[in-house]
N, C-alpha and C positions, 0 to 999 in steps of 0.2 A: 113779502116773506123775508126774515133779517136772514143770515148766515147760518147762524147754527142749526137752526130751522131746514135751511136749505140742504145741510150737510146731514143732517138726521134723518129727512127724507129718503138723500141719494143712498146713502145706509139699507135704510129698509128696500127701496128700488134693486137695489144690489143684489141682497140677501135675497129676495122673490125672484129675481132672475135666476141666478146662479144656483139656489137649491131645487135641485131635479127629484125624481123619483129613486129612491133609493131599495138598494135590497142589502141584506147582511153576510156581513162575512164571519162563517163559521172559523176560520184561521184566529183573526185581529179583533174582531167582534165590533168592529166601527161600521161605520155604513157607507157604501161603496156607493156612486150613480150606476145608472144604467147606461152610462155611457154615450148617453142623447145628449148634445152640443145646446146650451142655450145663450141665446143673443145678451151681449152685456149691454149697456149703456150706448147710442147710437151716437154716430159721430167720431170725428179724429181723433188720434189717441196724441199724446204729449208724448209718452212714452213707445217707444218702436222698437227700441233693442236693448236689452238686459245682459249683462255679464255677471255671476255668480264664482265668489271667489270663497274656497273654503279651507281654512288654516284649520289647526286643531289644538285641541286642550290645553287651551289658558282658558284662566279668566281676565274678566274687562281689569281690575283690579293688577295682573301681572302686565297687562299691557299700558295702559294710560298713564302716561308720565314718566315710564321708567328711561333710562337710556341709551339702551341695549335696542329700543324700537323707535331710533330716529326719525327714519321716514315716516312711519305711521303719524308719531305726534308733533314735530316740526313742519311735516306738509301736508298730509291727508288732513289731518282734524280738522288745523284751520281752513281747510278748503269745503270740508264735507259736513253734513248732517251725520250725527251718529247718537245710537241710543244707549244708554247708562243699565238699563232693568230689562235687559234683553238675557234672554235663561234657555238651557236646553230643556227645563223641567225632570232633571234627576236620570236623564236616559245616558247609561253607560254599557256597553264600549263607545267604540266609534261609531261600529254600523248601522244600530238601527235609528242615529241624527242623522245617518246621510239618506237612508230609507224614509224617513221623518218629512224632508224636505223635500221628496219626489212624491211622496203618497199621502203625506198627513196621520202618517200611523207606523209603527215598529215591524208589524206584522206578525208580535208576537217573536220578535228574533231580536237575542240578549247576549252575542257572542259575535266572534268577529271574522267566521270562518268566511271562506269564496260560496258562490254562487252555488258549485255540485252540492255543498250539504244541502241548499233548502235555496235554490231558484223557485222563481213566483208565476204561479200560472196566470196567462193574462188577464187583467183584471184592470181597471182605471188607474193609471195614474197621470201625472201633469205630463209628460211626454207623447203617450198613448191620444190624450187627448189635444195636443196640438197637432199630431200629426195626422188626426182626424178632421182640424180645421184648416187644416194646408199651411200651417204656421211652420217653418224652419225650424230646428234644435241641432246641437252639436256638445257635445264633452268634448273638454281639450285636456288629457290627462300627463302628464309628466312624467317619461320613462316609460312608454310603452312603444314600439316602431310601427304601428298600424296595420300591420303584415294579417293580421287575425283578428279575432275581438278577444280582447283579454279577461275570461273567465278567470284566469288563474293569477295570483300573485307571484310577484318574480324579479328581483332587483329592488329597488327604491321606488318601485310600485304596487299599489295595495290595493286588490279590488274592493276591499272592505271600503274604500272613499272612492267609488265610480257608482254610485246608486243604481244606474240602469242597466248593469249586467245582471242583474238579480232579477231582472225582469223576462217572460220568456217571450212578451210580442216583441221585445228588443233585439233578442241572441238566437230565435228561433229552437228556442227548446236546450240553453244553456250549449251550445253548438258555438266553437272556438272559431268552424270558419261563414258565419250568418254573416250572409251580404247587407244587411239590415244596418248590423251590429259594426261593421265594419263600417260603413257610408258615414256614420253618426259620432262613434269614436275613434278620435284622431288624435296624434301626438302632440304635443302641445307645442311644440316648434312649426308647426302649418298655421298656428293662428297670424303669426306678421303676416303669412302672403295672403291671408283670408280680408284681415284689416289693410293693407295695402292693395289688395283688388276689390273691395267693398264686397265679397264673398260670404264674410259673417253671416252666421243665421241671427233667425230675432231671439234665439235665445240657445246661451251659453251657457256652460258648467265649466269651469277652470279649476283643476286640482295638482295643486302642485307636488310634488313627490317628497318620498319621506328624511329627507334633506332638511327640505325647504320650508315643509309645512308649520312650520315650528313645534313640530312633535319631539322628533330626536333629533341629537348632534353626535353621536357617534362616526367616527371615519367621516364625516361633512366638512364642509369649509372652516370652520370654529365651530368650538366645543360650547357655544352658545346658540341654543334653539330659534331662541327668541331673533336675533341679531340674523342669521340666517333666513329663516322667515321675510324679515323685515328688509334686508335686502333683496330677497327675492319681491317681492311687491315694487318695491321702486328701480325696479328693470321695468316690470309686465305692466304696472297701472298706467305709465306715462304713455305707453307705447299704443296702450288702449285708449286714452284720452285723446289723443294724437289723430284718430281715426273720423273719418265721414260718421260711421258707426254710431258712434258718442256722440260725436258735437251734433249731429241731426237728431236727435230726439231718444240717447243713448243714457244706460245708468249701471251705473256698478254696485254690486252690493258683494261687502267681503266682513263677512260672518266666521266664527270658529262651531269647529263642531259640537264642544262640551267643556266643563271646566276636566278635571282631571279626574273629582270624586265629588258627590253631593249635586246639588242642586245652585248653583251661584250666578250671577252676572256673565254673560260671555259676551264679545266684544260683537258691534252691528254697524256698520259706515258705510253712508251711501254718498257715493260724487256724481253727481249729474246737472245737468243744467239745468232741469227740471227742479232741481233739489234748492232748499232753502239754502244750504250752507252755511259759509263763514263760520264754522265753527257751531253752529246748529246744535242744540241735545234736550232732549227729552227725559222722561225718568217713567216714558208707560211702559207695563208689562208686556214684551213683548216677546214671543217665543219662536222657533222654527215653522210652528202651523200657519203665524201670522206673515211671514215671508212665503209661504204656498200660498194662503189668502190672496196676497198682493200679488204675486204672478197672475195668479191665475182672472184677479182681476184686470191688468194689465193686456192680457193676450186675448180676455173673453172668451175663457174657455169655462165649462160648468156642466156635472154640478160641481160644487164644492167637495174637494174630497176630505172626509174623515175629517179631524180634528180642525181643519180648515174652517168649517163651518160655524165653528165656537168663538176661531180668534178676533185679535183686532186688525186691522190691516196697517199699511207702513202709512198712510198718507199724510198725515202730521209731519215726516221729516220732509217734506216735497210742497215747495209753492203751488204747483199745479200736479194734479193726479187724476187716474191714470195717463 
């Protein structure tokens, strides 16, 4: 059997494990599992721990090349794989890409309130179901002290970019002090001593705050978004490279949420060791479902939730996958 053969297979292999019984959801109108764990592909994984890093509203186009994002294109590119036709698919505001990439779906939510107006009754999502496979997860969110779970927005923090507060097996019923909720998300200053004691769970959410994220520059370090941003990745990504974490079977993937308006290119880089690199780039369509896809093939966790089901997965940027 040649290669592509063998990769068409595993494909289909994939897809029949990972697609469970599903039932509908009257809210989002996608199709939810039932929440039954199915075995992915047997054998060791290449892949063991993930970090998820999410900037916001640019497109690839604002980023590549320019010079206001030194770090990105002087060291990350040439280090990483990264995709060209990578798209939120026209979903604006923020919240329901950062919903997007926990659930595979919006939820039917097109604004960018907190949690009180419309938290989500438990239902599958990628967290829910690792914590059902005894799989580790943690958010490391920037600007919050840990003291509570932050339902509410408040300083240079936004729960509109923490996806799991919106959840109610997360916060115990949108409940500021869930011990759950608390364990899970943490300040994003606890990740050194996570990655300096090999602490880290296998799977990470890193959101930087609205500073940093390259969303605004108001009152920030410089009146440039982009350049703030950009700095902030080359503090956290080295410090993550640096770690047991990564060099053992570790990958990062740092994604923006959306472009600003429409439907266009947003930027997708992945550095791992696993990963092809040197400058690596693709031009497949590839959207936030197809990075749930890939989790979720990564961790083996399933069914597939919601639009997950439809995409491609990342494994083209990566020598070896999962």
């Amino acid at each position: 059997m040649d290669g592509t053969s063998r990769m068409a297979m595993k494909q289909v292999l994939v897809a029949a494990l990972l697609l469970g019984s599903c039932t509908r959801s009257s809210r989002d109108g996608c199709a939810h599992g039932s929440g039954a764990l199915v075995p992915l592909l047997p054998g060791p994984r290449t892949i063991k721990t993930v970090f998820v890093i999410v900037m916001e509203n640019k497109t690839w186009a604002e980023i590549q090349g320019r010079a206001s994002a030194p770090y990105l294109n002087s060291t990350l590119l040439p280090a990483a794989s990264f995709a060209t036709q990578y798209s939120d698919s026209g979903l604006h505001p923020s919240e329901p890409n950062y919903l997007w990439l926990e659930g595979g779906t919006d939820y039917g939510i097109r604004d960018d309130d907190d949690p009180a107006s419309h938290h989500l009754p438990n239902r599958d999502h990628l967290v829910s179901l690792l914590t059902q496979a005894g799989i580790s997860w943690k958010a490391y969110q920037e600007g919050i002290d840990g003291t509570d779970c932050p339902i509410t927005s408040r300083g240079l923090y936004a729960a509109k970019h923490n996806p799991f507060v919106f959840f109610d097996d997360v916060t115990d019923g949108n409940n500021s002090r869930s011990a759950t909720c608390i364990a899970h998300v943490r300040p994003l200053q606890e990740l050194d001593a996570d990655l300096a004691n090999g602490s880290v769970a296998r799977y990470n959410f890193i959101t930087p705050d609205l500073c940093n994220d390259m969303h605004n520059s108001s009152g920030c370090a410089t009146t440039d978004s982009i350049t703030n941003g950009d700095r902030w990745l080359a503090d956290w990504i080295p410090r993550i490279r640096q770690s047991s974490a990564y060099l053992d079977g570790g990958a990062i993937f740092v994604t923006w949420d959306e472009s600003e308006e429409g439907a266009h290119p947003i930027g997708f880089v992945v550095l791992s060791p696993a990963a092809k690199g040197g400058g690596y780039s693709n031009a497949v369509r590839y959207s936030h479902s197809s990075t749930l896809r890939s989790l979720q093939i990564i961790f083996g966790v399933g069914p597939l939730l919601c639009d997950a089901a439809n995409a491609v997965d990342l494994s083209d940027l990566f020598v070896t996958f999962p």
